[in-house]
N, C-alpha and C positions, 0 to 999 in steps of 0.2 A: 495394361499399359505400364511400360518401366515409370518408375521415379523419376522425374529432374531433378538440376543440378543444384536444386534448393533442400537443405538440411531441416525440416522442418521440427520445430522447440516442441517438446510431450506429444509426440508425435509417432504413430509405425514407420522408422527409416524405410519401411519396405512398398509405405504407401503411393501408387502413382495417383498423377493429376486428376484423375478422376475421381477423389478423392478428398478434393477441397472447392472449396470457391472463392472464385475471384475478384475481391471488391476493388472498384475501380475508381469510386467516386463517391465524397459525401457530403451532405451539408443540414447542419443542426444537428438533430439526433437520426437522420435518416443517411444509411448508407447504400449504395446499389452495386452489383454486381456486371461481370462482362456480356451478362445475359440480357441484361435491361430488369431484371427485378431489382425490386426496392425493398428494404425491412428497416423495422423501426430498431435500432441499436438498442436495447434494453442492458447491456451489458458496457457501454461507453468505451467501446472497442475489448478492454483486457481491465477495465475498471482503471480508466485514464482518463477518457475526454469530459472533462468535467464541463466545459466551457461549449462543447459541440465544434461539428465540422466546419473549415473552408470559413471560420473567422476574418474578417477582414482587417482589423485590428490588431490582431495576432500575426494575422503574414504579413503587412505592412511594416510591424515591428520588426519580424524577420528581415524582410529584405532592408530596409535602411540600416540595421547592425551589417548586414553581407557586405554592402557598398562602403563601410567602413572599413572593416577588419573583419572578417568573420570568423576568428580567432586568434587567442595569444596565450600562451600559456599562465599561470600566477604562482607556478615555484619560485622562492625567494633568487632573484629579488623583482622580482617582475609583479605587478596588477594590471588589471583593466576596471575599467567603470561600470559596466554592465553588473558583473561579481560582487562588486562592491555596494553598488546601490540595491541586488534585490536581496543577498545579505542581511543586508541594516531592517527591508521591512519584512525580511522571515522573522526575522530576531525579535524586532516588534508584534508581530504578531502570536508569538507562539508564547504558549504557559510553562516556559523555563527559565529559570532567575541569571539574569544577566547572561544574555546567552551570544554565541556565536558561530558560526555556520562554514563546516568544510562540504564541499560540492563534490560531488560523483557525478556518472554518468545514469546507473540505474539503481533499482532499489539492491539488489545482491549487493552491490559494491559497496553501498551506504550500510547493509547491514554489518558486513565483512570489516569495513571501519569503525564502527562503533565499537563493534567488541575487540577491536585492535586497542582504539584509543582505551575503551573501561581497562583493558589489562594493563597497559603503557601509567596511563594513573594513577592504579593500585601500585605498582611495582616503584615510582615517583614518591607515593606517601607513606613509603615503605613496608609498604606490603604483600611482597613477592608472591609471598604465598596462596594471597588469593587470586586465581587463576579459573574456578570455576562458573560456568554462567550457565541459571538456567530458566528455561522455557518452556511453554505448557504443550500438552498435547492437541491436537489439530490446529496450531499455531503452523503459520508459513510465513518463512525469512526470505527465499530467495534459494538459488543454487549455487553460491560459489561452497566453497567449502568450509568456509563456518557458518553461513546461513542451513548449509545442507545439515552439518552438525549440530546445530539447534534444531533443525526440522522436527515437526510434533505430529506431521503425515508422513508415517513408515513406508510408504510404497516411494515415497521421495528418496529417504536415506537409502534403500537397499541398491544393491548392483554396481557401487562404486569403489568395493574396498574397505579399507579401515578408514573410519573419518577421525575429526580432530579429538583429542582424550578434551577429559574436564568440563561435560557439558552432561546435564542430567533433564531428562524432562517427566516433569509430574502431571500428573493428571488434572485437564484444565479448567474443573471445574471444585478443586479440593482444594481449600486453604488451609486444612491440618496436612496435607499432604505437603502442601510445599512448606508449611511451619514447621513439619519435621525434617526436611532437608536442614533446613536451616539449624534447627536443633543439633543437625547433626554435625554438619558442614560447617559452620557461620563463622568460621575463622576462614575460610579458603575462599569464598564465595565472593566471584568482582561482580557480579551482577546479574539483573533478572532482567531477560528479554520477552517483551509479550507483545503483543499487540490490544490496543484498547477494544475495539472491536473484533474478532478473529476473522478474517475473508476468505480467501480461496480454501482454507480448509472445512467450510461450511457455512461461514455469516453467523458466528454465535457471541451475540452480546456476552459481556461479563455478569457472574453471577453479583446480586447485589453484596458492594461491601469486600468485593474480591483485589480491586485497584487497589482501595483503601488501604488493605490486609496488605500488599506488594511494597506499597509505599514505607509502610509504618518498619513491616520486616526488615527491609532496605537501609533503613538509617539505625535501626537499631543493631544493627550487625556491619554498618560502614560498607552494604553494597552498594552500587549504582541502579539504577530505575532506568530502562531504555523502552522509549515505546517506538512499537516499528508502526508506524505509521502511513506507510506508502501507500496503505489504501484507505485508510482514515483520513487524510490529511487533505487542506485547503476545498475545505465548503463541503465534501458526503456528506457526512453529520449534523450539518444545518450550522454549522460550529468551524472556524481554521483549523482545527485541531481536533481529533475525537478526544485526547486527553482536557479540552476543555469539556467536553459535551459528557464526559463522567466525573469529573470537576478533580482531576489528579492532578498532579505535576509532578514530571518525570524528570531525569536528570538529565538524560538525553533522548532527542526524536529522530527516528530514520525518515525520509522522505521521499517520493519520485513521483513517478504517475503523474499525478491532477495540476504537478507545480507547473508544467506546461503544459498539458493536456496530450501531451505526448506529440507534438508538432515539434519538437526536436527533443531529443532523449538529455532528462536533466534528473540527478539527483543530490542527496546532502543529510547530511549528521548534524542535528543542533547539539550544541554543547555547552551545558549548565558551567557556573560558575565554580561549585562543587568539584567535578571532574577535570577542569579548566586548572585551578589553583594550584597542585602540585606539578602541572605541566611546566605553569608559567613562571614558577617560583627561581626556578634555577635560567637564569639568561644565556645560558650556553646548550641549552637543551633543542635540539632538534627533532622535531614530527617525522622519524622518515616513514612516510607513507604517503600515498596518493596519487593519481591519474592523470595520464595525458592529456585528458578531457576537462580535469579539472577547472569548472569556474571559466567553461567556454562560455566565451563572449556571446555569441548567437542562443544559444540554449538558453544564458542568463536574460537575454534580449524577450525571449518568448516569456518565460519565465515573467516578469515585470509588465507584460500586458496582458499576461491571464490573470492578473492580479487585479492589474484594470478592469476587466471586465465583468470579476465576480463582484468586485467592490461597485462599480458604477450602476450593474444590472442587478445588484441586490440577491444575489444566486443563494445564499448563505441561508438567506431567509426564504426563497424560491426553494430549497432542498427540503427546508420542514415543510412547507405547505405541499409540496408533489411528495414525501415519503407517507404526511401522513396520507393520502390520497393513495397510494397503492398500498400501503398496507391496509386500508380501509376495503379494497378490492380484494386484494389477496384473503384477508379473512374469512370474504365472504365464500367464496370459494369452499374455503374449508368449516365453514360453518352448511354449508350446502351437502357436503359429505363429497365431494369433487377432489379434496387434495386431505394430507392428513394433519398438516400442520404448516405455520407459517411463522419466520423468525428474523429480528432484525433492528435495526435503530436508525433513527438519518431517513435517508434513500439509497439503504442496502439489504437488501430481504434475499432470505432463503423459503421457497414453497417447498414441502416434500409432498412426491404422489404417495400413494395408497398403496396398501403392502401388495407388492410382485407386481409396480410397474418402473424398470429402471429409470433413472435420471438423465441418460444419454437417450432413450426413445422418446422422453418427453421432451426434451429439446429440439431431436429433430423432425417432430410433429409439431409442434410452436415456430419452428422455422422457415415450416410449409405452408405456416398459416403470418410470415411475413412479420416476425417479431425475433430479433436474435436474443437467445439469455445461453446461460451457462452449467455444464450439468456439473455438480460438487459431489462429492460424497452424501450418499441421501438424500438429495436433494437438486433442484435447479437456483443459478442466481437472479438478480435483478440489482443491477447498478447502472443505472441509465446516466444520460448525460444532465447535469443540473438545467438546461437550456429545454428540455421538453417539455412541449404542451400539456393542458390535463386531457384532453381527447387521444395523443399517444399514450398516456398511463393508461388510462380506461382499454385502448388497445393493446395492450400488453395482459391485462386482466383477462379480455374476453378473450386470445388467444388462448391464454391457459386455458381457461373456461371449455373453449372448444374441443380441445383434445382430449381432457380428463375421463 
């Protein structure tokens, strides 16, 4: 069957409809298709819906911003309220010293501006020079083109050309590695992009002492610390912040995903005081950078009631008691001799099967058996929605259980 007219993301352009499925409808952790099946989302759609589906609280929020305004841009000299009030309690919540928050629409965009602004800073505190920024291996930023150019999964970077110069990435689990960049580099170097927990390139916690080692290189050589957080952020980690939940502070945090639950597409850059300073020093200095979308009104709207909700429902604290609960499943598994290893923090685990069974046939054997996850590099994921039960976690174990 030919393809339609839809371009589908990491995808074969050459794939027809026969070839995907079609979810039509969902609510909690449970979504269904145009078949009438049902599966439990272990995967919180693309590691977004933190909150779960068809919220009532969440669309209500929507629709009352809609019958307002359901948008207005905040290029100077223009605000809205929505921007500005969930702003105030990112800023509040996050572990970055007096901080403040530019909005995007997705995580690429957020990442693409962080390393705009760490350059624009350095270059401000007269530091032109340093221009290079770098990231570890199986770390993933996003696809615009400096997310692509940090990229730490190779099959990400290739097929696009030349990417951006001044971006080195070391190996992600070597702190002489990256202490010798910096040995070598530490006059040029704007900044170290990582993520606190590493996701879509595999769900691999940091090595202990490795944040730490980031932080400390960082000020002693006058980099920036940027943790990408888009998939750490607001309640996975049992924590707002994974840079809380390994007890860092970054200079800046990229954000998207979880801040709405992806019920309207929101992203944003916190921005330490650090970074801030030489911006704000000169009064004539202008940001040009940022989005159409910027610090949409409606987005922000969603945004401020998934806030509510993890804060009201206690999700934060619901994240450790369901991670440790599937990792207590998952283990067993591979204490069983069923899988080969199990890896993760919060409520985000990577199972690997046993040697010569790929990651994408155990997905779609787990799919058949009515549990969505995600195949990674050696692995399959699990980032459910914070809102699931413990009899879906247990469902999600005995799934795997079944096919192995």
């Amino acid at each position: 069957m030919a393809p339609t007219a839809l371009l589908h993301p990491f995808s074969p352009p050459a794939l027809g409809p026969e070839g995907y499925i079609n979810i039509v409808s969902g609510n909690g952790a449970v979504v269904s298709d145009d078949k009438g099946n049902d599966y439990i989302d272990a995967m919180a759609s693309l590691w977004y819906c933190n909150v779960g589906y068809s919220r009532r609280e969440v669309i209500e929020a929507i629709t009352t911003q809609l019958n307002k305004i359901p948008a207005y841009h905040v290029f100077g000299p223009f605000a809205n309220e929505p921007s500005e009030q969930l702003a105030a309690r990112i800023a509040a919540l996050a572990p970055v010293d007096d901080a403040r928050v530019f909005f995007g629409s997705s995580g690429s965009e957020s990442v693409d501006t962080a390393l705009k602004i760490a350059r624009a800073a350095q270059i401000h505190a007269g530091h032109p020079e340093k221009q290079i920024v770098i990231s570890r291996s199986a770390g993933y930023h996003g696809t615009n083109y400096g997310g692509t150019s940090a990229q730490g999964i190779q099959l990400n970077r290739e097929g696009f050309g030349d990417l951006l110069q001044n971006h080195i990435v070391v190996p992600q689990d070597d702190v002489e590695a990256l202490a010798s960049v910096f040995a070598e580099h530490g006059n040029e170097i704007a900044a170290v992009l990582t993520e606190p927990l590493q996701g879509a390139g595999g769900v691999y916690p940091p090595p202990d002492g490795y944040l730490d080692a980031v932080r400390r290189l960082c000020d002693e050589h006058g980099a920036y610390f940027i943790a990408d957080e888009v998939i750490n952020g607001f309640g996975r980690m049992g924590t707002w912040f994974g840079s809380q939940f390994y007890d860092v502070r970054p200079d800046m945090i990229t954000f998207a995903k979880a801040v709405t639950s992806g019920y309207v597409p929101l992203s944003g850059v916190i921005v330490g005081s650090k970074v801030r300073a030489p911006l704000e020093a000169d009064p004539s200095f202008i940001l040009r950078t940022g989005y159409t979308y910027s610090g949409h009104n409606t987005a922000c709207a969603a945004g401020l009631a998934c806030l509510d909700v993890a804060e009201n429902e206690g999700l934060l604290a619901r994240a450790t008691s369901l991670g440790a609960r599937l990792r207590g499943g998952l283990q067993s598994l591979v204490d069983d001799g069923l899988y080969a290893s199990v890896r993760g923090d919060g409520f985000v685990y990577a199972l690997a099967p046993t040697e010569g069974k790929e990651p994408a046939a155990v997905r779609d054997a787990i799919l058949a058996q009515g549990v969505i996850v995600r195949p990674l590099p050696g692995a399959i994921s699990f980032c459910p929605p914070l809102v699931c039960t413990d009899e879906q976690v247990d469902r999600m174990v005995d799934a795997a259980a079944a096919v192995a």
